[in-house]
C-alpha positions in Angstrom: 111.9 86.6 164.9 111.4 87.5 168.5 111.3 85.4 171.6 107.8 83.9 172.8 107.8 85.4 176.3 105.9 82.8 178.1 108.4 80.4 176.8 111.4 82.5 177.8 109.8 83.0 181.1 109.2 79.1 181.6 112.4 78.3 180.4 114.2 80.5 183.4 111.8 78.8 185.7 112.9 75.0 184.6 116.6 76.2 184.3 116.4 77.2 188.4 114.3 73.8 188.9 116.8 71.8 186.3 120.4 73.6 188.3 118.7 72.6 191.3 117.8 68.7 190.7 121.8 68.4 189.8 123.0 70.3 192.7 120.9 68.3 194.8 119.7 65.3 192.8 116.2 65.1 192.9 114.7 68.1 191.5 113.2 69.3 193.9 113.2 72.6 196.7 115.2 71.9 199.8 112.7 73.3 201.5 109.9 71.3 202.6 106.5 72.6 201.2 104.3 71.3 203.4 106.3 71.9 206.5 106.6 75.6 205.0 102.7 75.5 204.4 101.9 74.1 207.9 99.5 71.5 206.3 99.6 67.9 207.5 99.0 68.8 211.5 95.9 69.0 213.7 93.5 71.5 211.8 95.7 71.6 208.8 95.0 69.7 205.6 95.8 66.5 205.4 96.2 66.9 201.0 99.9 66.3 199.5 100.5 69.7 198.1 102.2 69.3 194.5 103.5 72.9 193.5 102.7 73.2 190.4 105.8 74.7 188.9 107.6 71.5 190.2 104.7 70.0 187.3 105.4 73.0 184.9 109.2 72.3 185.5 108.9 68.6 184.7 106.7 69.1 181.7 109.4 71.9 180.2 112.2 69.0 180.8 110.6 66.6 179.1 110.1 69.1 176.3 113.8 70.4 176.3 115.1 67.0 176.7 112.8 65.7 173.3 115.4 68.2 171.3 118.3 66.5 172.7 118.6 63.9 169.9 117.1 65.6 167.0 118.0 69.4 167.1 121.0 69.1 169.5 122.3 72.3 169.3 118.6 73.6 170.3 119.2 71.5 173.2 123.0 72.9 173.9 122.2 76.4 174.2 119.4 76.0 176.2 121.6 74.3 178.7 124.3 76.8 178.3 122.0 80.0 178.6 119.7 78.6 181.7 121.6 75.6 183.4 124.8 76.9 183.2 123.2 80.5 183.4 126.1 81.4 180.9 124.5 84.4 178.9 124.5 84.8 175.4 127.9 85.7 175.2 129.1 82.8 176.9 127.2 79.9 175.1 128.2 81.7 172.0 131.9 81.2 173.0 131.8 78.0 174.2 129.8 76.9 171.4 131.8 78.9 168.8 128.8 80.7 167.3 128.2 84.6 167.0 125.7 86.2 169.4 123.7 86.7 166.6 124.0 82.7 165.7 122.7 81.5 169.5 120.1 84.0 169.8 118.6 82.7 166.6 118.9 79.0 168.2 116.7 80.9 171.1 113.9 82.1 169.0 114.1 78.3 166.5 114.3 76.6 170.6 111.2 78.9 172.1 108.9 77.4 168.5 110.0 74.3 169.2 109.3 73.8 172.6 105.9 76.3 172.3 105.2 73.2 169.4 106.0 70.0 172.2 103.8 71.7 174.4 100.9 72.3 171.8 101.0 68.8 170.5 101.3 67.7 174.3 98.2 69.4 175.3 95.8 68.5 172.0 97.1 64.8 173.0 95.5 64.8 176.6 92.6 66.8 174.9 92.0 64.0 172.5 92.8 61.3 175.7 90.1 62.4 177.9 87.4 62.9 175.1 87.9 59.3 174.3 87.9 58.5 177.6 84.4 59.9 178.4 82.3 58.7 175.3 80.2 56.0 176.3 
């Protein structure tokens, strides 16, 4: 099975954000965006900007974090492979599997987080339908 792409590609993106919120503890860019932006002054906009991969980031969290209890070793590579940015190699060793073994885990991880976000999505669907009928 090969990797979903847009899943590999979001899961490099929350592994930056995820290293980041533990160096750092919040999470979040030491930079300040709306300094960076120059919104807020006279003339500027006066809108809290929200980058949306800090929302994409959290979102992927939650989704990595619901495989923590019931597919832990989904969860442990992940962490190895973009937290600890240990490489194949590496999460195979310190998790005494073969290369072949963790990148298997990668494709059954990608399904199973492309599946949290799936179910997440037909949820708020479903929420704001009901929310709307009269």
């Amino acid at each position: 099975m090969a990797r979903l792409d847009h899943i590999h590609r979001r899961l490099i993106r929350w592994g930056a954000w995820r290293a980041r919120r533990e160096d750092y503890g919040l999470g979040f860019s030491k930079v300040n965006i709306l300094l960076s932006l120059g919104g807020g002054g006279a003339g500027g906009y006066r809108e809290a900007v929200i980058p949306t991969d800090e929302l994409e980031a959290a979102e992927t969290d939650r989704a990595v974090e619901s495989l923590k209890l019931v597919k832990s070793h989904l969860y442990l590579t992940l962490h190895y492979i973009y937290i600890k940015n240990q490489g194949v190699t590496g999460a195979a060793r310190a998790m005494a599997r073969s290369r072949a073994a963790v990148n298997a885990q990668l494709d059954q991880a990608d399904v199973e987080i492309h599946r949290w976000l799936e179910d997440r999505r037909k949820q708020l669907v479903s929420s704001e339908k009901r929310s709307f009928t009269p």
